[in-house]
Chimera marker file (.cmm) of the C-alpha trace (Angstrom):
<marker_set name="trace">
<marker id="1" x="63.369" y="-52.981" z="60.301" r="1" g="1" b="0" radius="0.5"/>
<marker id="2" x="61.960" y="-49.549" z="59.329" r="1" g="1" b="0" radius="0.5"/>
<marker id="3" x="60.093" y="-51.531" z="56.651" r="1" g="1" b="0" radius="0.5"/>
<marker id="4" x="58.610" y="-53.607" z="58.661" r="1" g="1" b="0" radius="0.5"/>
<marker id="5" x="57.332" y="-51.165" z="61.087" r="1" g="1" b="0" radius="0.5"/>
<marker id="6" x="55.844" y="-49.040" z="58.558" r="1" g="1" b="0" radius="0.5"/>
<marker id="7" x="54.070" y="-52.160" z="56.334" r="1" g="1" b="0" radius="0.5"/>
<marker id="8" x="52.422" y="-53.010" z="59.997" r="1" g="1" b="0" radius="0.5"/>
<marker id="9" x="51.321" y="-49.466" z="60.195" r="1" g="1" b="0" radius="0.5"/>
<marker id="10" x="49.919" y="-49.680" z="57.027" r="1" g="1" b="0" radius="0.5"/>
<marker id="11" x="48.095" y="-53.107" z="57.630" r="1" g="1" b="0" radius="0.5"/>
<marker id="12" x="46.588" y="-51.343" z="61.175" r="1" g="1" b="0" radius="0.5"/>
<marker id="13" x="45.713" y="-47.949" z="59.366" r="1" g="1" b="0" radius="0.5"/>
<marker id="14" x="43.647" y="-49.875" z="56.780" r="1" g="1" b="0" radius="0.5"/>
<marker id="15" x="42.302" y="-52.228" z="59.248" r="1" g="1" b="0" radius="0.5"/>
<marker id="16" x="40.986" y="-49.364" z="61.617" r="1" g="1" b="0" radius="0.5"/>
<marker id="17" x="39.567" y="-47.981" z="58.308" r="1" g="1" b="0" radius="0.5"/>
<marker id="18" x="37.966" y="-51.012" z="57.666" r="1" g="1" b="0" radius="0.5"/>
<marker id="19" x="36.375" y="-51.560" z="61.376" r="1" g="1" b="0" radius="0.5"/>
<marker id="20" x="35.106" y="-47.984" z="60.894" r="1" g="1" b="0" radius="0.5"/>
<marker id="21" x="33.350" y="-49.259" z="58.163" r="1" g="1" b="0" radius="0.5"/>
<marker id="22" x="31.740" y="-51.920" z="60.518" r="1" g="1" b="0" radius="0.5"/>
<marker id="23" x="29.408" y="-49.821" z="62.245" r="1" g="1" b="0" radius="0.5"/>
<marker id="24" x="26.489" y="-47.508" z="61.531" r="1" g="1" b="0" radius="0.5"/>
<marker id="25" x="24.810" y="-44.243" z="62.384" r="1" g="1" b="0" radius="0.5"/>
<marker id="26" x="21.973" y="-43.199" z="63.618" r="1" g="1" b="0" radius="0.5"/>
<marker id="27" x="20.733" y="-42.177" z="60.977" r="1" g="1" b="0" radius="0.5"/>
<marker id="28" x="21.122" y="-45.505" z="58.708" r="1" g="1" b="0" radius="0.5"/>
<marker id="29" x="19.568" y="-47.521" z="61.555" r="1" g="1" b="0" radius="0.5"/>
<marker id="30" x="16.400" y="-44.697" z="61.635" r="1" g="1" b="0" radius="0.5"/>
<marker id="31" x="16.228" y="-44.910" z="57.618" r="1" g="1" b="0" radius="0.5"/>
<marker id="32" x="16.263" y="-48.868" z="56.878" r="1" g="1" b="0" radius="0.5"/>
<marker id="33" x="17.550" y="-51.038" z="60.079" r="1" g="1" b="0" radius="0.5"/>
<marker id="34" x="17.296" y="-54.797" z="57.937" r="1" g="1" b="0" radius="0.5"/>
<marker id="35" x="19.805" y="-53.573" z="55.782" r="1" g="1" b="0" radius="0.5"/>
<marker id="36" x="22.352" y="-52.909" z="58.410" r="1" g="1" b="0" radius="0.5"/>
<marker id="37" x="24.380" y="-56.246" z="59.931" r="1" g="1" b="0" radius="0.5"/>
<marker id="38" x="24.410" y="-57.673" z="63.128" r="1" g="1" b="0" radius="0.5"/>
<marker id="39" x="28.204" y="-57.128" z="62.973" r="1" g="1" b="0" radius="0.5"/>
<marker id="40" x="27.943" y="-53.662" z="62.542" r="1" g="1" b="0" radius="0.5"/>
<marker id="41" x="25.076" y="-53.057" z="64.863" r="1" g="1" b="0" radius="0.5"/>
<marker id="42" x="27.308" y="-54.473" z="67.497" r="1" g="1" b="0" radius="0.5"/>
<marker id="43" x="30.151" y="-52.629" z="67.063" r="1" g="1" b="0" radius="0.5"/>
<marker id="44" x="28.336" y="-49.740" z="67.433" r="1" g="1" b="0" radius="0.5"/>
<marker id="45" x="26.335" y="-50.718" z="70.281" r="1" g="1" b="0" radius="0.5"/>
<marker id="46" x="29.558" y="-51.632" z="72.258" r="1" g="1" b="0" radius="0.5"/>
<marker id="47" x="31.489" y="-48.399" z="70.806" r="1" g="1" b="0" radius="0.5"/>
<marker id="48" x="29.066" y="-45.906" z="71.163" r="1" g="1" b="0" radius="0.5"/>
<marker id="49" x="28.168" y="-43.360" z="74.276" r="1" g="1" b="0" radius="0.5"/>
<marker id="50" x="25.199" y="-42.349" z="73.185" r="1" g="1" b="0" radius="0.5"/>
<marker id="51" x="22.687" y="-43.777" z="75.155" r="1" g="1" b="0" radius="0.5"/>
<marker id="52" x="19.492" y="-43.267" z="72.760" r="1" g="1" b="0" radius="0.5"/>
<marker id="53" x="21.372" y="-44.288" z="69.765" r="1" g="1" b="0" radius="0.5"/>
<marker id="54" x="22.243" y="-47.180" z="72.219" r="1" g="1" b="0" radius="0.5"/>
<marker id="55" x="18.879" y="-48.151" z="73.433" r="1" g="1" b="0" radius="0.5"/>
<marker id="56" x="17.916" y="-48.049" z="69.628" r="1" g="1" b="0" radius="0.5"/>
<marker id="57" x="20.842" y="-50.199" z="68.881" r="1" g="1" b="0" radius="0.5"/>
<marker id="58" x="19.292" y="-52.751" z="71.731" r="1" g="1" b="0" radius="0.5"/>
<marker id="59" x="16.157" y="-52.557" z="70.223" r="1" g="1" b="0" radius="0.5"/>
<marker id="60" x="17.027" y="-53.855" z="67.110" r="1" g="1" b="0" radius="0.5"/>
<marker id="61" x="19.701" y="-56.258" z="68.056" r="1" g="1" b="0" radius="0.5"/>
<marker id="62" x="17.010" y="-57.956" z="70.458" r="1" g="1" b="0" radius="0.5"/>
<marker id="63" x="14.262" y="-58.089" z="67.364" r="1" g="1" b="0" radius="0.5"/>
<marker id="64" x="16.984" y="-59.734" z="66.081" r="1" g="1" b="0" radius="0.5"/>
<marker id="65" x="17.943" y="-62.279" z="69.289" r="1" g="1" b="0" radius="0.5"/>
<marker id="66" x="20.999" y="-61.026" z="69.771" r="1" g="1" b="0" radius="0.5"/>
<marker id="67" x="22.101" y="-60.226" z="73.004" r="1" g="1" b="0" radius="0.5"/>
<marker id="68" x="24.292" y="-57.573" z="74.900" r="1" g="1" b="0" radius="0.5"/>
<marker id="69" x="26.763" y="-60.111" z="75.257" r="1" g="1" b="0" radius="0.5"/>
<marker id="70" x="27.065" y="-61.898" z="72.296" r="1" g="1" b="0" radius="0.5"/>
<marker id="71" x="27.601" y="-58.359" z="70.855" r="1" g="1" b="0" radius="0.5"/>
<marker id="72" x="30.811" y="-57.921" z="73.014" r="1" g="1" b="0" radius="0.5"/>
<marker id="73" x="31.740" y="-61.548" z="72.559" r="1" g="1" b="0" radius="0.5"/>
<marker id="74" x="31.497" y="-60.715" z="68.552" r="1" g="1" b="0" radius="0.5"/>
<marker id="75" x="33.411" y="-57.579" z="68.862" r="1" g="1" b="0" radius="0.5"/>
<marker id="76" x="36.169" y="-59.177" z="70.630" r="1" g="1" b="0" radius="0.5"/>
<marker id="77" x="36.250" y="-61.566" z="68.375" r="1" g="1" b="0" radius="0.5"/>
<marker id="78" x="36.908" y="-59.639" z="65.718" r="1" g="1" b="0" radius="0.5"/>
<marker id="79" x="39.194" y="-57.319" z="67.471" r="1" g="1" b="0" radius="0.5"/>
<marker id="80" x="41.445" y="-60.174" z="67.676" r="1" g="1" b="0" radius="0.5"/>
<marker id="81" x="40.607" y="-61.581" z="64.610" r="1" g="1" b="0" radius="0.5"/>
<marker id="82" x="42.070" y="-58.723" z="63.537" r="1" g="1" b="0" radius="0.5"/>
<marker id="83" x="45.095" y="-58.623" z="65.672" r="1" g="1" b="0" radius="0.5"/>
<marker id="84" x="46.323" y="-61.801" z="64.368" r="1" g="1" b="0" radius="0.5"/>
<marker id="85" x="46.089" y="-60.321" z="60.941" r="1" g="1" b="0" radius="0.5"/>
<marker id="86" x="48.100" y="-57.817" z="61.847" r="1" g="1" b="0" radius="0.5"/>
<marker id="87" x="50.973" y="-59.913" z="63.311" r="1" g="1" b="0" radius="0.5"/>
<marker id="88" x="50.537" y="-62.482" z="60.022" r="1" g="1" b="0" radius="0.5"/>
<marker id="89" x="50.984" y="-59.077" z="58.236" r="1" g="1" b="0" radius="0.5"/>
<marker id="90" x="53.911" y="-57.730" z="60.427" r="1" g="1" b="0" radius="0.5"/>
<marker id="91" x="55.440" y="-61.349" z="60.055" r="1" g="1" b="0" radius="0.5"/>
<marker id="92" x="54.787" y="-61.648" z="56.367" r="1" g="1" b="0" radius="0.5"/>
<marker id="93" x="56.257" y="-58.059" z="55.851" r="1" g="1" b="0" radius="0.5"/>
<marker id="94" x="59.828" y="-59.182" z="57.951" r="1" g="1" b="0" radius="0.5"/>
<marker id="95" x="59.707" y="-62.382" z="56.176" r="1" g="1" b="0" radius="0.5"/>
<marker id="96" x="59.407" y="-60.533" z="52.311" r="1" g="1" b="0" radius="0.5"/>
<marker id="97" x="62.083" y="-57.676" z="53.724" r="1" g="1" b="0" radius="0.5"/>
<marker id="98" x="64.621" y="-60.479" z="54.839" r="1" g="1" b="0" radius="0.5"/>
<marker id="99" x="64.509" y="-62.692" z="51.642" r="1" g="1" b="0" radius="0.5"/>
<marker id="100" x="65.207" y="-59.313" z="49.596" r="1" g="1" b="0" radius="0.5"/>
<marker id="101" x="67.805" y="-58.470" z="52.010" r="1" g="1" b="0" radius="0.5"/>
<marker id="102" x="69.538" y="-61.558" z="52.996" r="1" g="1" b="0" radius="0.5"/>
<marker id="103" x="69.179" y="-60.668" z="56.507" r="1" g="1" b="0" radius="0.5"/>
<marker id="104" x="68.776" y="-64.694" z="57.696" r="1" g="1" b="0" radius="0.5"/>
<marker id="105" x="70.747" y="-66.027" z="59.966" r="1" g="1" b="0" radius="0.5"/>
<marker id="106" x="70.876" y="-69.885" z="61.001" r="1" g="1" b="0" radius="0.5"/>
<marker id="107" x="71.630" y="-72.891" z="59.752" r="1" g="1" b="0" radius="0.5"/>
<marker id="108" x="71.313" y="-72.594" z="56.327" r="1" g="1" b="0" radius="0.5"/>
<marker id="109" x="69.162" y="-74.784" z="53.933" r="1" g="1" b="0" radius="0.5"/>
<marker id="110" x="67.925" y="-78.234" z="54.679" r="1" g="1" b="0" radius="0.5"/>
<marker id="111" x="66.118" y="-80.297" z="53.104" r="1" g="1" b="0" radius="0.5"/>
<marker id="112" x="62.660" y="-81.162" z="53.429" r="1" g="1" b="0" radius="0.5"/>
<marker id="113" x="63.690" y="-85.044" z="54.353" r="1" g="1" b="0" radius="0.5"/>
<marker id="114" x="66.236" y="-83.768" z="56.917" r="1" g="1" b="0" radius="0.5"/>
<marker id="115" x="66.022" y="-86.268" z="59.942" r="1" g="1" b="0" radius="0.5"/>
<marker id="116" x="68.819" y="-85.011" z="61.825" r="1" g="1" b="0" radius="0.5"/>
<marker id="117" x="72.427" y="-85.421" z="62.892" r="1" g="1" b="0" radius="0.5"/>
<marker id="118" x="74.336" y="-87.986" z="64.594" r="1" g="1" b="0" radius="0.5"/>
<marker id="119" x="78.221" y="-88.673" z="66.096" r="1" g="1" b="0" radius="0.5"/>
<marker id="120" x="80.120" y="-90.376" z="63.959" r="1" g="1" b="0" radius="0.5"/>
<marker id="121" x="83.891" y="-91.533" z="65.475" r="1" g="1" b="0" radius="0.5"/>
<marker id="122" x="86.484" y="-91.981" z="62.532" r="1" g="1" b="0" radius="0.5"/>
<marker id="123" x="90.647" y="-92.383" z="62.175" r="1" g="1" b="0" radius="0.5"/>
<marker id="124" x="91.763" y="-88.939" z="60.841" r="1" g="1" b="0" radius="0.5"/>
<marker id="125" x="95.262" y="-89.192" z="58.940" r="1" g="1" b="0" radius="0.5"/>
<marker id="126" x="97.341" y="-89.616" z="61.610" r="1" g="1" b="0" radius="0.5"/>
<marker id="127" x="95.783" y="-92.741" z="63.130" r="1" g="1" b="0" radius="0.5"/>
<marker id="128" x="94.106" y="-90.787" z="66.003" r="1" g="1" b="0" radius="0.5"/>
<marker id="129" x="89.938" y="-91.128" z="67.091" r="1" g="1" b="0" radius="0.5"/>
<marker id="130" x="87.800" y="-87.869" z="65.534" r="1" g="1" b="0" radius="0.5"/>
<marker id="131" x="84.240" y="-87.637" z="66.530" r="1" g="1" b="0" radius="0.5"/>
<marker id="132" x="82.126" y="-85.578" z="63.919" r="1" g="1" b="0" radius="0.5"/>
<marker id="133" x="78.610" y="-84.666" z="63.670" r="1" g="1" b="0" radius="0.5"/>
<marker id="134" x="76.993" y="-85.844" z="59.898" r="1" g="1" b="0" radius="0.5"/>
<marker id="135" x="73.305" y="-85.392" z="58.655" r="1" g="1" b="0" radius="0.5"/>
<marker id="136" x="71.709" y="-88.707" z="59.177" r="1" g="1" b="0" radius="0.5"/>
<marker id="137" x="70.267" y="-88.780" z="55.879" r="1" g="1" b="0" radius="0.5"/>
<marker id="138" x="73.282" y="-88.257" z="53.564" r="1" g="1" b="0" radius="0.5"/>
<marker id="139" x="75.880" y="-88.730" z="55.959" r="1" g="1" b="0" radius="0.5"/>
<marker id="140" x="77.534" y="-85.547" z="55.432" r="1" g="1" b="0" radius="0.5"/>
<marker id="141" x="79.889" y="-83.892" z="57.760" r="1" g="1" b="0" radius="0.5"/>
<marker id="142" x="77.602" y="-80.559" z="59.494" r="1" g="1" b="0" radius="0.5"/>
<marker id="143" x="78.172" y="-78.023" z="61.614" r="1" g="1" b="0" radius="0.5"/>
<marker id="144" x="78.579" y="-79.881" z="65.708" r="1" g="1" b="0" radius="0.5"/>
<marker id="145" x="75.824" y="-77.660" z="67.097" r="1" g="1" b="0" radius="0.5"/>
<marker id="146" x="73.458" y="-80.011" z="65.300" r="1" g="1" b="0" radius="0.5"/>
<marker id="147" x="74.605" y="-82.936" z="67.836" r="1" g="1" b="0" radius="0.5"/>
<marker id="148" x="74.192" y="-81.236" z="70.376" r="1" g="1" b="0" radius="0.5"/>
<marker id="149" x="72.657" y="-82.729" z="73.282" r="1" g="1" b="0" radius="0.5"/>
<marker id="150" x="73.585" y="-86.044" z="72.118" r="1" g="1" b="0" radius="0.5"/>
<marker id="151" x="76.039" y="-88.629" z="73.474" r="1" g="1" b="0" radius="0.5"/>
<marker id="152" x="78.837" y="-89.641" z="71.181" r="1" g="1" b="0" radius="0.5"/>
<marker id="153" x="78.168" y="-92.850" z="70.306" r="1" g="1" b="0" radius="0.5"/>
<marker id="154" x="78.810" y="-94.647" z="67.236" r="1" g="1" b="0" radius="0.5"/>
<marker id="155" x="76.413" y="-97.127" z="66.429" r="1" g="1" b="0" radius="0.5"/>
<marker id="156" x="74.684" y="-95.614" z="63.455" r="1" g="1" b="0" radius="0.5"/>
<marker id="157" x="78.580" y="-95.480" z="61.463" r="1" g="1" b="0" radius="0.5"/>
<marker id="158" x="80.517" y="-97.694" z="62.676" r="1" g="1" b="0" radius="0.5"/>
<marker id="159" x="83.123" y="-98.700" z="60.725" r="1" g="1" b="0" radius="0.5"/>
<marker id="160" x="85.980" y="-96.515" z="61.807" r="1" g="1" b="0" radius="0.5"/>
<marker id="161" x="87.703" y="-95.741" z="58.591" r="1" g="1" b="0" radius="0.5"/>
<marker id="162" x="85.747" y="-92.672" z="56.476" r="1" g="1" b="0" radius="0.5"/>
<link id1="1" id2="2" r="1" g="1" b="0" radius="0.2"/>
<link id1="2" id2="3" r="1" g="1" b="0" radius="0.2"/>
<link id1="3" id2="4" r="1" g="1" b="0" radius="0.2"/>
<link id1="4" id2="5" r="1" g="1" b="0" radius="0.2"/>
<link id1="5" id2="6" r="1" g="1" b="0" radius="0.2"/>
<link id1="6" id2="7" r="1" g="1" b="0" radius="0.2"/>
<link id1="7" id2="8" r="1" g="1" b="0" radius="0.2"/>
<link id1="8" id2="9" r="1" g="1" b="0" radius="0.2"/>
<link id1="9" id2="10" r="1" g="1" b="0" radius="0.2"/>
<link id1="10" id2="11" r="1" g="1" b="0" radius="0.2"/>
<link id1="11" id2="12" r="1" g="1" b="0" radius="0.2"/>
<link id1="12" id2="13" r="1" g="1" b="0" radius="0.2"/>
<link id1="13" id2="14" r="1" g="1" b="0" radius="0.2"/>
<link id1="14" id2="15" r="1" g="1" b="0" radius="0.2"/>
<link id1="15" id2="16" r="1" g="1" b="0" radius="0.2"/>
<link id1="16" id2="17" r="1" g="1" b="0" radius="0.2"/>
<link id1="17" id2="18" r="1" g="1" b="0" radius="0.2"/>
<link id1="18" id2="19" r="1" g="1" b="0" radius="0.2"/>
<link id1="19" id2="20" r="1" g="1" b="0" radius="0.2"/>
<link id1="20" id2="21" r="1" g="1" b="0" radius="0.2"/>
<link id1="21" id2="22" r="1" g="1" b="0" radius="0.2"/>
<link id1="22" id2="23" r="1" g="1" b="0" radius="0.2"/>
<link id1="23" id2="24" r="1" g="1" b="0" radius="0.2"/>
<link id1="24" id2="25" r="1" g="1" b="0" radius="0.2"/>
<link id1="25" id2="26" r="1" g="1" b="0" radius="0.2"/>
<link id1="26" id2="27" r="1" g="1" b="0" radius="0.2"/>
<link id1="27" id2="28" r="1" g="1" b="0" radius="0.2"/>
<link id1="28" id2="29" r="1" g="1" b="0" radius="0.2"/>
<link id1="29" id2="30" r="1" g="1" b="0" radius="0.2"/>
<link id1="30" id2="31" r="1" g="1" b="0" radius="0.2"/>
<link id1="31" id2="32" r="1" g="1" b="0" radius="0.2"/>
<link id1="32" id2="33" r="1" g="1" b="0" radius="0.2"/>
<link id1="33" id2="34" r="1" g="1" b="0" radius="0.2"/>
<link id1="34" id2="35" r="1" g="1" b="0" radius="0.2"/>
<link id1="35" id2="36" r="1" g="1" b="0" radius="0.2"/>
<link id1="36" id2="37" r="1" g="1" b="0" radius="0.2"/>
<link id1="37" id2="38" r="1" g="1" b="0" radius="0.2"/>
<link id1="38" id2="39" r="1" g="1" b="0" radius="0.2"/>
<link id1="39" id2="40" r="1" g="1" b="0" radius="0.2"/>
<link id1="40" id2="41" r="1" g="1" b="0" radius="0.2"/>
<link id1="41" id2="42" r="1" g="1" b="0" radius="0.2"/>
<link id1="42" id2="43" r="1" g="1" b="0" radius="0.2"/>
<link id1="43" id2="44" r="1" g="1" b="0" radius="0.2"/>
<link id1="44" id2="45" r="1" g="1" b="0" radius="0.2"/>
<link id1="45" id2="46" r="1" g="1" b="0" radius="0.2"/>
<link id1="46" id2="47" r="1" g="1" b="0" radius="0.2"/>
<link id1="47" id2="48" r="1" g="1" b="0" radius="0.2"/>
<link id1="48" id2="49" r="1" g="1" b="0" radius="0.2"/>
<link id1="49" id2="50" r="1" g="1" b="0" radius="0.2"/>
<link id1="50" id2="51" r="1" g="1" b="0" radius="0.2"/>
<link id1="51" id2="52" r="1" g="1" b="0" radius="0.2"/>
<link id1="52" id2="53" r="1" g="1" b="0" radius="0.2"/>
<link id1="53" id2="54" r="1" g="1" b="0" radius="0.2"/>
<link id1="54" id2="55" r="1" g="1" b="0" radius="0.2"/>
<link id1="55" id2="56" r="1" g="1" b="0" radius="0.2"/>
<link id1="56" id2="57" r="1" g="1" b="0" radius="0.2"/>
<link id1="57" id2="58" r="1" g="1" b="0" radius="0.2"/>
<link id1="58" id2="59" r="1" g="1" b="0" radius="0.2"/>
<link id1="59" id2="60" r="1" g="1" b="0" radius="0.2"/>
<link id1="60" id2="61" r="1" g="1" b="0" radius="0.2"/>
<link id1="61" id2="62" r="1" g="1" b="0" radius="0.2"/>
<link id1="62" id2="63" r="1" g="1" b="0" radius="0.2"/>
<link id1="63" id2="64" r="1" g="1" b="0" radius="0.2"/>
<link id1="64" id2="65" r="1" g="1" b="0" radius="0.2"/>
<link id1="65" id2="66" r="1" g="1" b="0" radius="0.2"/>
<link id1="66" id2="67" r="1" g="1" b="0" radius="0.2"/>
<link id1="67" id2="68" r="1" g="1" b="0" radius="0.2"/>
<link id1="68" id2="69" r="1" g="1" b="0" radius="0.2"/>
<link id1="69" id2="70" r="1" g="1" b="0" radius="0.2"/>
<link id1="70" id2="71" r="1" g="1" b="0" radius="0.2"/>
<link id1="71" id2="72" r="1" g="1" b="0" radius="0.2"/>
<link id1="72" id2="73" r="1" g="1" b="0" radius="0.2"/>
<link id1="73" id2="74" r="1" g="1" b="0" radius="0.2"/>
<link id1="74" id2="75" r="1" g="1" b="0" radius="0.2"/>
<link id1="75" id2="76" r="1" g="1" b="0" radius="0.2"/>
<link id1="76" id2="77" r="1" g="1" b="0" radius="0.2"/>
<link id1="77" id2="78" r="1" g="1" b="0" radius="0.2"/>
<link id1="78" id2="79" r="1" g="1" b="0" radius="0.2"/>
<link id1="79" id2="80" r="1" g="1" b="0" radius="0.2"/>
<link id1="80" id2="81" r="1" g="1" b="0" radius="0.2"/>
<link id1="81" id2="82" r="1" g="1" b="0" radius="0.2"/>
<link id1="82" id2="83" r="1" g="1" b="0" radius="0.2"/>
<link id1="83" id2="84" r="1" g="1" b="0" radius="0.2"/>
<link id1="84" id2="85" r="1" g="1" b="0" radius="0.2"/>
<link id1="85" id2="86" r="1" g="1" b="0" radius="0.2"/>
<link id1="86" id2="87" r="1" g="1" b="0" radius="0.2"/>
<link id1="87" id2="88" r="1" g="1" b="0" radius="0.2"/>
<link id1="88" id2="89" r="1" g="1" b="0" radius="0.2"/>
<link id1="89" id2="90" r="1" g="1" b="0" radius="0.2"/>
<link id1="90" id2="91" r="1" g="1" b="0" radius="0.2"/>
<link id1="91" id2="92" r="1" g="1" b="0" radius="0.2"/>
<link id1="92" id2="93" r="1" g="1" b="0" radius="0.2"/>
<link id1="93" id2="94" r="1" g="1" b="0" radius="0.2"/>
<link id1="94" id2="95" r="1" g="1" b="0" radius="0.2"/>
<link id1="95" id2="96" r="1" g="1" b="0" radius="0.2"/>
<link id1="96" id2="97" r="1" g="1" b="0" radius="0.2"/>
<link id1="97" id2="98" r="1" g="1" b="0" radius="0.2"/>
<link id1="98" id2="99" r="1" g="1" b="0" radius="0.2"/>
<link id1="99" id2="100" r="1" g="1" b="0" radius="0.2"/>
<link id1="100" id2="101" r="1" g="1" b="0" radius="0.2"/>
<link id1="101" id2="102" r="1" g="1" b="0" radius="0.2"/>
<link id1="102" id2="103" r="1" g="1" b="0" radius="0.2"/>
<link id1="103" id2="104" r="1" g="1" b="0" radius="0.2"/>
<link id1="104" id2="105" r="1" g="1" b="0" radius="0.2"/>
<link id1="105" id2="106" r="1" g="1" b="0" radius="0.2"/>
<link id1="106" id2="107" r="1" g="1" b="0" radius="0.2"/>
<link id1="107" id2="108" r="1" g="1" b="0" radius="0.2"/>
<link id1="108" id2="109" r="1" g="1" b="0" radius="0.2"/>
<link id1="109" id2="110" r="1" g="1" b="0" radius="0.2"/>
<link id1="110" id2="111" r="1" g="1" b="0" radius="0.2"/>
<link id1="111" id2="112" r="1" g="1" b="0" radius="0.2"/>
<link id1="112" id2="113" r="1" g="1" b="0" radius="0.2"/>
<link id1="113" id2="114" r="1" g="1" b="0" radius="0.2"/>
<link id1="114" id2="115" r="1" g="1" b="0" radius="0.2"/>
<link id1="115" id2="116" r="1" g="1" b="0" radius="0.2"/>
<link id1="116" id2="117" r="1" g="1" b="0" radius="0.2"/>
<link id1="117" id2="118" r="1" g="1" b="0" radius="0.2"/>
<link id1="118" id2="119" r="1" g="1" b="0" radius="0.2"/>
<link id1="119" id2="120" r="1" g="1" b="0" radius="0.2"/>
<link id1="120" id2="121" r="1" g="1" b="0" radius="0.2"/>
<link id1="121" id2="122" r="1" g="1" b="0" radius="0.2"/>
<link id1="122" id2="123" r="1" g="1" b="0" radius="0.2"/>
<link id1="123" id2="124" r="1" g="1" b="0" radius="0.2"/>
<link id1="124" id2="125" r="1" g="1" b="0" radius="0.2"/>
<link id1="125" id2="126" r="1" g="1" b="0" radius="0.2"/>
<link id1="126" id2="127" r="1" g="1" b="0" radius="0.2"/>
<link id1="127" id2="128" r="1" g="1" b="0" radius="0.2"/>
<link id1="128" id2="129" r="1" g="1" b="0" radius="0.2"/>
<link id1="129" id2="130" r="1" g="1" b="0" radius="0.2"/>
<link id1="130" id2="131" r="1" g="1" b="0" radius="0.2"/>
<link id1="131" id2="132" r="1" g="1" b="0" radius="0.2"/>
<link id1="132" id2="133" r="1" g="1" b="0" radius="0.2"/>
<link id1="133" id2="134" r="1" g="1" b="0" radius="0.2"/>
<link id1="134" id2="135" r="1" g="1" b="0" radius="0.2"/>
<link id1="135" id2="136" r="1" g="1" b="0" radius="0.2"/>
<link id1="136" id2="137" r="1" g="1" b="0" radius="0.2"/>
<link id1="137" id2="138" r="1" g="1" b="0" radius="0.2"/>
<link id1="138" id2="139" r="1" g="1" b="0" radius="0.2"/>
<link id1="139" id2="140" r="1" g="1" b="0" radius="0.2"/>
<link id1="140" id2="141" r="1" g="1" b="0" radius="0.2"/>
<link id1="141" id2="142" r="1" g="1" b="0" radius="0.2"/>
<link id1="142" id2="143" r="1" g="1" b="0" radius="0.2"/>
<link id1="143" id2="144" r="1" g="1" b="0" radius="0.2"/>
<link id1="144" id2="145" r="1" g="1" b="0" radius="0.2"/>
<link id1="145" id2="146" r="1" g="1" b="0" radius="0.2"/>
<link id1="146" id2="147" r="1" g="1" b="0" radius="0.2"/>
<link id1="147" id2="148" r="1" g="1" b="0" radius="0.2"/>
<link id1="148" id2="149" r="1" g="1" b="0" radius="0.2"/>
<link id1="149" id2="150" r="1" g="1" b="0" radius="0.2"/>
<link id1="150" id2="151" r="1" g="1" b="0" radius="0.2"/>
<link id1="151" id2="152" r="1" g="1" b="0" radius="0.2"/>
<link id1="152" id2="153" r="1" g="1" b="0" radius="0.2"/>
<link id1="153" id2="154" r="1" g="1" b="0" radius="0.2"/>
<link id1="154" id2="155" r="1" g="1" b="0" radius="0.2"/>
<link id1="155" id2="156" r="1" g="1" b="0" radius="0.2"/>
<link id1="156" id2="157" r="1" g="1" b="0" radius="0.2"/>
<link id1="157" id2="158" r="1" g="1" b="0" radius="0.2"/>
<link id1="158" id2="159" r="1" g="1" b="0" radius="0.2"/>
<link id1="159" id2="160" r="1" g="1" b="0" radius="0.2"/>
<link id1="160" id2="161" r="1" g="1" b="0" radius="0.2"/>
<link id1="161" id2="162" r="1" g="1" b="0" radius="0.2"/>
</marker_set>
C-alpha cells in the first residue's frame, strides 16, 4: 500500500510540474504573444492575481475569441482531465503492486466464456438429495456463493445421478 501511495505521488508531482509548464509569464506574452497557446494563456489568466498581467492576458485571449469563461471551462477541464489520470495511475500502480504480490482476493480465475452458475440436485453415495452449485458452461462443481440469489431448481441438470 506504501507503493501505491508513493507511485500516485509521483504521478501528481509530475503532473503539477507539467501544468506549471502550461502557463506563461509576463514577460513571454510582452516578447512574442502568437507563440504562446490558448491553453496556457488560460491557465494563467484564471491562476494569476495580477491584475495587469491579467488584463493583458484578456487582451490577447479576446484577439483571439476566447472568452473569460471558456478559459475557466478549459482549465477545469483539464484539471480533471488530469485527475482521472491520476486515479488511472493510482489504479494502475495497485493493480502492477498486487500481481507482483499476490495480494488478490476473490474468486479466482474464470474464463472469458464464463456464463455463470446454476443448482444442480444429485444422489450423493448414500442415496440422499445434494444440491450443488456448477459453472454453467462446463458443469463443474464451484464454490455456492456463485448461486447465490438463485432458487434451487433443477431444470438445467436434471438427471439425478452425477
Amino acid at each position: 500500500m506504501h507503493t501505491i501511495r508513493q507511485n500516485a505521488a509521483v504521478v501528481a508531482a509530475l503532473l503539477a510540474l507539467s501544468l506549471a509548464a502550461c502557463t506563461t509569464s509576463q514577460q513571454a506574452l510582452s516578447k512574442n504573444p502568437k507563440a504562446i497557446s490558448t491553453s496556457a494563456l488560460c491557465r494563467s489568466f484564471v491562476t494569476t492575481n495580477d491584475a495587469q498581467f491579467k488584463q493583458a492576458l484578456y487582451v490577447e485571449l479576446s484577439s483571439r475569441s476566447v472568452s473569460a469563461l471558456q478559459c475557466v471551462d478549459m482549465v477545469n477541464n483539464q484539471n480533471n482531465a488530469i485527475a482521472a489520470g491520476v486515479a488511472i495511475a493510482a489504479v494502475g500502480a495497485a493493480v502492477a503492486v498486487c500481481a507482483n504480490n499476490d495480494c488478490g482476493g476473490g474468486g479466482g480465475y474464470r474464463p472469458s466464456y464464463y456464463q455463470g452458475a446454476d443448482w444442480d440436485a444429485f444422489y450423493n453415495a448414500y442415496g440422499q438429495i445434494v444440491w450443488a452449485c456448477r459453472e454453467i458452461a462446463s458443469g463443474r462443481f464451484t464454490y455456492d456463493t456463485n448461486c447465490y440469489g438463485k432458487a434451487q431448481t433443477d431444470w438445467r441438470w436434471p438427471s439425478k445421478y452425477v
